[in-house]
OpenMM code with the backbone's topology and positions (N, CA, C; nanometers):
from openmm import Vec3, app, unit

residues = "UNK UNK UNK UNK UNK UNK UNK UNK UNK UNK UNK UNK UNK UNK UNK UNK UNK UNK UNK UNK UNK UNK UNK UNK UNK UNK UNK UNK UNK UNK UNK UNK UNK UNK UNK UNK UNK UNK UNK UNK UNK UNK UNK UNK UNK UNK UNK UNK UNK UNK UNK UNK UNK UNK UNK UNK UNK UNK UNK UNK UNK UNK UNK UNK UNK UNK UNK UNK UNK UNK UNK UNK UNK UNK UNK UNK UNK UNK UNK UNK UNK UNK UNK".split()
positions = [
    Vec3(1.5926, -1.2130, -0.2551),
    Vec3(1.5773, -1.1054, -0.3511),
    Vec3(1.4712, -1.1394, -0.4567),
    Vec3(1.4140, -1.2745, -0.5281),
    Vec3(1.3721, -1.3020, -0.5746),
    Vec3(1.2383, -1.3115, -0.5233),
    Vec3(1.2340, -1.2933, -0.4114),
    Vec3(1.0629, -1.3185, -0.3377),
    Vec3(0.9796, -1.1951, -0.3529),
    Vec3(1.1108, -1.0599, -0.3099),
    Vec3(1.0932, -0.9345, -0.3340),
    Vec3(1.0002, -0.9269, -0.4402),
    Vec3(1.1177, -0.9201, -0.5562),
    Vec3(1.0692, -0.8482, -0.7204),
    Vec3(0.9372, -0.9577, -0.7070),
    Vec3(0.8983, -1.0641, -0.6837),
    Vec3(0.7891, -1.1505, -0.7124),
    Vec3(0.6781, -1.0345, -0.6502),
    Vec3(0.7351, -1.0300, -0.5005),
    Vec3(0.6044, -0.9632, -0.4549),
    Vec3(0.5469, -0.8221, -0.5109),
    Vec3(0.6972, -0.7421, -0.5655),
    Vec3(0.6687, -0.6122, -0.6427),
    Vec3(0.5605, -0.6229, -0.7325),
    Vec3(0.6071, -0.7278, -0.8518),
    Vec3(0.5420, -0.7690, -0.9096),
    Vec3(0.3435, -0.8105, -0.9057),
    Vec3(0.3314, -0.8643, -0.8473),
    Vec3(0.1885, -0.9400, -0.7810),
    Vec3(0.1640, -0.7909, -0.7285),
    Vec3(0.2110, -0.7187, -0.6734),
    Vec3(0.1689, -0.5527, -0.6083),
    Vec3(0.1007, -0.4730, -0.7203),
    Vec3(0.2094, -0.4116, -0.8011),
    Vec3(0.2311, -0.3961, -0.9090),
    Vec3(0.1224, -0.4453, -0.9996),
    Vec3(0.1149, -0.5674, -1.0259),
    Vec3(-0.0236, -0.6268, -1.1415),
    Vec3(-0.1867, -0.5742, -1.0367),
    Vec3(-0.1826, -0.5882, -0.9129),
    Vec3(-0.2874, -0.5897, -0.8343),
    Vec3(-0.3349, -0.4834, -0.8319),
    Vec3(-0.2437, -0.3186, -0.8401),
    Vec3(-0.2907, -0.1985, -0.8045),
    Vec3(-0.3512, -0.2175, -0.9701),
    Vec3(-0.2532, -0.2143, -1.0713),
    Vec3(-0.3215, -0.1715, -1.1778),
    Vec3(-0.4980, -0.2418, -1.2526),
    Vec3(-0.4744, -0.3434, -1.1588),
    Vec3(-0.6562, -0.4039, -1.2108),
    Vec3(-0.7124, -0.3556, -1.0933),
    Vec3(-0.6827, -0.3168, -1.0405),
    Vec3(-0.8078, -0.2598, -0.8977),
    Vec3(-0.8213, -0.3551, -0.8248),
    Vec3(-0.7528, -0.4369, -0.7980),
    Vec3(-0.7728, -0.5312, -0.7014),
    Vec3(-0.6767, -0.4885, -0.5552),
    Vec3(-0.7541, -0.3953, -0.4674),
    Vec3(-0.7079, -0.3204, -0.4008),
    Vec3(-0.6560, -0.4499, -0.2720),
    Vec3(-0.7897, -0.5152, -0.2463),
    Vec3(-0.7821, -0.6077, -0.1360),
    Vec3(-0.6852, -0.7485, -0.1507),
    Vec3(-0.6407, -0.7380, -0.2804),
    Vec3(-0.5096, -0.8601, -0.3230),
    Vec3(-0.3397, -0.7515, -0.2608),
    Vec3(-0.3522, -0.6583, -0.2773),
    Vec3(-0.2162, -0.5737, -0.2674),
    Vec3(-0.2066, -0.5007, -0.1598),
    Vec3(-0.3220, -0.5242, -0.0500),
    Vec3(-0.2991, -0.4801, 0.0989),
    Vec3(-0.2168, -0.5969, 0.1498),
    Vec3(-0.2795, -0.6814, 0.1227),
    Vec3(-0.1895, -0.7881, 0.2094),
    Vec3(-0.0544, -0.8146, 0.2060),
    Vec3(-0.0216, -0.8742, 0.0391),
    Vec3(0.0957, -0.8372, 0.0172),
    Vec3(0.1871, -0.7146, 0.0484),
    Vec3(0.1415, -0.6306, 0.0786),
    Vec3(0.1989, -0.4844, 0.1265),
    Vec3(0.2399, -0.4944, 0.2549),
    Vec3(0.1182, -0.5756, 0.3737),
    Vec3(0.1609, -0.5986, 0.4530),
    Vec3(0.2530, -0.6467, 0.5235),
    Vec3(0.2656, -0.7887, 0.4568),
    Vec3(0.3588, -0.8607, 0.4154),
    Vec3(0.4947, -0.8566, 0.3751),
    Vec3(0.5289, -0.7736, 0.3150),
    Vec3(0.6433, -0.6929, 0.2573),
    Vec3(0.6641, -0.6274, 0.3329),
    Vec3(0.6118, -0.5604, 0.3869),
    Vec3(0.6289, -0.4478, 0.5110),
    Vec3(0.6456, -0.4793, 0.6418),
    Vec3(0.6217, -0.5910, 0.6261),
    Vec3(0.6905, -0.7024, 0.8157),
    Vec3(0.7754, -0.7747, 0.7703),
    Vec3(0.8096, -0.8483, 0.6633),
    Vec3(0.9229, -0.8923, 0.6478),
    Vec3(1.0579, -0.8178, 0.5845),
    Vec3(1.0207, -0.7273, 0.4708),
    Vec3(1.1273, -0.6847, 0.4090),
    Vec3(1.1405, -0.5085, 0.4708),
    Vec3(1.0514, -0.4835, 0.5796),
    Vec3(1.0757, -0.3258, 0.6030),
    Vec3(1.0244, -0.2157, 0.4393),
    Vec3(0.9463, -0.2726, 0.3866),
    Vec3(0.8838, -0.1369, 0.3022),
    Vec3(0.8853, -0.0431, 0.4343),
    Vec3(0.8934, 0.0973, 0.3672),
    Vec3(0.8875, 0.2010, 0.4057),
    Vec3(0.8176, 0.2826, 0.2884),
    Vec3(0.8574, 0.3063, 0.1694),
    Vec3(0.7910, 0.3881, 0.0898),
    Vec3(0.7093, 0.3425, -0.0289),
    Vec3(0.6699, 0.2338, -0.0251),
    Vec3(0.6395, 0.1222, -0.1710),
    Vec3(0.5143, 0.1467, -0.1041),
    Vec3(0.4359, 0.1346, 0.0128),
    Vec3(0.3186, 0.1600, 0.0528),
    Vec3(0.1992, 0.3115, 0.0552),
    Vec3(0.3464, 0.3882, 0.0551),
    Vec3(0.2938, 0.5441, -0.0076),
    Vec3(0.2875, 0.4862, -0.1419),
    Vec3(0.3371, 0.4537, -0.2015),
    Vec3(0.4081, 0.4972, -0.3481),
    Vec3(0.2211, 0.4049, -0.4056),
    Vec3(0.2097, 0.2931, -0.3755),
    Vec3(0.0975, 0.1702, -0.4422),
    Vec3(-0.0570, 0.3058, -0.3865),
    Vec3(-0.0720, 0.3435, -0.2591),
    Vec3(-0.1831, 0.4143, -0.2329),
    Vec3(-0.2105, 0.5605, -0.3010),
    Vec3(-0.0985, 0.6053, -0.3197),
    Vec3(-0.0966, 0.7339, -0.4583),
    Vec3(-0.1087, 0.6702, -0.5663),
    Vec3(-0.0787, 0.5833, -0.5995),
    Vec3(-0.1040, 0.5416, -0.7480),
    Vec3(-0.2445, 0.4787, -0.7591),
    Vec3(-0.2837, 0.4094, -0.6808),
    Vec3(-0.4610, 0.3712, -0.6499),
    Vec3(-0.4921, 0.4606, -0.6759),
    Vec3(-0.4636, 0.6091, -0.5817),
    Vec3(-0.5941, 0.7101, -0.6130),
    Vec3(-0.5607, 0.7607, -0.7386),
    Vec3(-0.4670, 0.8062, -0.7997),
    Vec3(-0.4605, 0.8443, -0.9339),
    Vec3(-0.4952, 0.7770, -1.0356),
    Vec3(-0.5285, 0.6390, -1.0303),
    Vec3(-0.5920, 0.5481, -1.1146),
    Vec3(-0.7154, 0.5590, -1.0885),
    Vec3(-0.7786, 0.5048, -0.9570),
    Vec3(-0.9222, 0.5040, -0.9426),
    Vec3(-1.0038, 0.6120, -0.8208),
    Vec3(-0.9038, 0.6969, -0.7550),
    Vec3(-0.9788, 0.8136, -0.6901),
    Vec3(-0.9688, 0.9451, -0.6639),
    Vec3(-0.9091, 1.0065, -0.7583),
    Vec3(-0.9193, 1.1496, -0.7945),
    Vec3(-0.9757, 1.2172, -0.8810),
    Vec3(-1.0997, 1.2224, -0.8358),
    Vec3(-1.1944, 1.2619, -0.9260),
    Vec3(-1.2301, 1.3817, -0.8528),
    Vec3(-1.2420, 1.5056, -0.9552),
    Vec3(-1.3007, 1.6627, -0.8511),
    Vec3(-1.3974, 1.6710, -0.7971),
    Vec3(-1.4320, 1.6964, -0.6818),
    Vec3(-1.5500, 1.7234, -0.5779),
    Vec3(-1.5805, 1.5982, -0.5437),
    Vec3(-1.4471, 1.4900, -0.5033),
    Vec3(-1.5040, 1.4104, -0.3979),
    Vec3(-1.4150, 1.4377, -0.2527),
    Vec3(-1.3542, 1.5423, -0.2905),
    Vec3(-1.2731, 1.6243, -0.1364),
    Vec3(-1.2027, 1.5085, -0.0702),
    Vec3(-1.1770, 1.4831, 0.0812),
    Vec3(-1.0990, 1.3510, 0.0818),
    Vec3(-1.0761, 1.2580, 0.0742),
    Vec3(-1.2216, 1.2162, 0.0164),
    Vec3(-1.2436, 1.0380, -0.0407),
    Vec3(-1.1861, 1.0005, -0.1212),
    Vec3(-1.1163, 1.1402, -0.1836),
    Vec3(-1.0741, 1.1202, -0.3431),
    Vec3(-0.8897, 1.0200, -0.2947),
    Vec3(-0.9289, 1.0462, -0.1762),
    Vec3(-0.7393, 1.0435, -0.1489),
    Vec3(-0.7402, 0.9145, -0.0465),
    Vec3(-0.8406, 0.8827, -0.0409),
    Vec3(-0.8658, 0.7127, 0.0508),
    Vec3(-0.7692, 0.6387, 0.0666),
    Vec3(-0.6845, 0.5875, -0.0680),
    Vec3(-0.6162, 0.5172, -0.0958),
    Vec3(-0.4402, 0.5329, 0.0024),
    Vec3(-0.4201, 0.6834, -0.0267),
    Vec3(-0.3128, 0.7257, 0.0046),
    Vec3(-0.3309, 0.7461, 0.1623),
    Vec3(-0.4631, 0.8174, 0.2496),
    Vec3(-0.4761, 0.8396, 0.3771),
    Vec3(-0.4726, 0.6424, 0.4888),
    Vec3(-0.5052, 0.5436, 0.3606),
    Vec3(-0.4950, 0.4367, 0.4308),
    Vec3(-0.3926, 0.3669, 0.4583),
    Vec3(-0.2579, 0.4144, 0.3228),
    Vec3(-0.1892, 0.3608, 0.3559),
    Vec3(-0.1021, 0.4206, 0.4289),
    Vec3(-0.1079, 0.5468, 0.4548),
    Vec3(-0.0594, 0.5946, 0.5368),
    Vec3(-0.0590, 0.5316, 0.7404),
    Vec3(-0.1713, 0.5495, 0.7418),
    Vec3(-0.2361, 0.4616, 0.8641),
    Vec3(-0.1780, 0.3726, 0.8420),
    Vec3(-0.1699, 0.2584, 0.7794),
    Vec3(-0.1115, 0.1504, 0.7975),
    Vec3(0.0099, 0.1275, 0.8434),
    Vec3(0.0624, 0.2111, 0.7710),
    Vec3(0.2260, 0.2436, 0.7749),
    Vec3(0.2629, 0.2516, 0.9337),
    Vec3(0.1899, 0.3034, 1.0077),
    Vec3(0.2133, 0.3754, 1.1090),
    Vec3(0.1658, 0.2925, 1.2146),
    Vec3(0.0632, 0.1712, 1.2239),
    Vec3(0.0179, 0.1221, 1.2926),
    Vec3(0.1239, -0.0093, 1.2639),
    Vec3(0.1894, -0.0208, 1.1624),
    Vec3(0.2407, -0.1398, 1.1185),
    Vec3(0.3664, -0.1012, 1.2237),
    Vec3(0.4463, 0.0322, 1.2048),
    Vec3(0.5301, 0.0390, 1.3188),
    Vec3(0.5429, 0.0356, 1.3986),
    Vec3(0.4312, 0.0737, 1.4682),
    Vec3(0.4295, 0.0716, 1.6078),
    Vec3(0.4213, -0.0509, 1.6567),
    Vec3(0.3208, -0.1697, 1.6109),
    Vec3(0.3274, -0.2921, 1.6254),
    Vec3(0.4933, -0.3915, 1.5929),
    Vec3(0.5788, -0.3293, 1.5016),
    Vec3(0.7001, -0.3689, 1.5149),
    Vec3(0.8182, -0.3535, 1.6426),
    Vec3(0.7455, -0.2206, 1.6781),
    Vec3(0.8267, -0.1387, 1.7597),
    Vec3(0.7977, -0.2643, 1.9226),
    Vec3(0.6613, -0.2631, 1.9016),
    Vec3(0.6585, -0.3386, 2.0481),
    Vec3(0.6243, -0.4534, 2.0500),
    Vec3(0.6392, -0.5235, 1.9225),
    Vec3(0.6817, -0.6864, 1.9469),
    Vec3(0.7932, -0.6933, 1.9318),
    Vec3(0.9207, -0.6435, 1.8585),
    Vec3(1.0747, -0.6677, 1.8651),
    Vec3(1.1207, -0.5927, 1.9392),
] * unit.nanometer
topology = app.Topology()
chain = topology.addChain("A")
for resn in residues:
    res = topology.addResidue(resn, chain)
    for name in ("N", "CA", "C"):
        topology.addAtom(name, app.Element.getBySymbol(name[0]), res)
């Protein structure tokens, strides 16, 4: 439980300085060991509302959220057919 909140944490400090490429991993990470399911939506909406929703950049604006989405999904399937 304590590795958790650590990793929340380190997530958490990483989205808010823009250090996008420190809080993929950890995400990853969290997400093969502890089963995230929604902490990976939740960090890629909050990216873009910090650093990419800006008007008239149409879906670039939403990068953040369309990647982690993908991830999400490729991360399952790869669970699905190694366990």
């Amino acid at each position: 439980m304590i590795l958790r909140l650590v990793i929340y944490l380190f997530i958490a400090f990483s989205i808010l300085n823009g250090w996008w490429l420190v809080a993929l991993p950890l995400l990853i990470f969290g997400i093969w060991k502890y089963s995230f399911n929604l902490e990976i939506l939740v960090t890629g909406v909050v990216y873009d509302a910090l650093f990419g929703m800006i008007p008239g950049t149409g879906w670039r604006g939403y990068i953040g959220t369309i990647s982690a989405v993908i991830i999400l999904i490729a991360l399952n399937i790869l669970k699905r057919l190694i366990r």
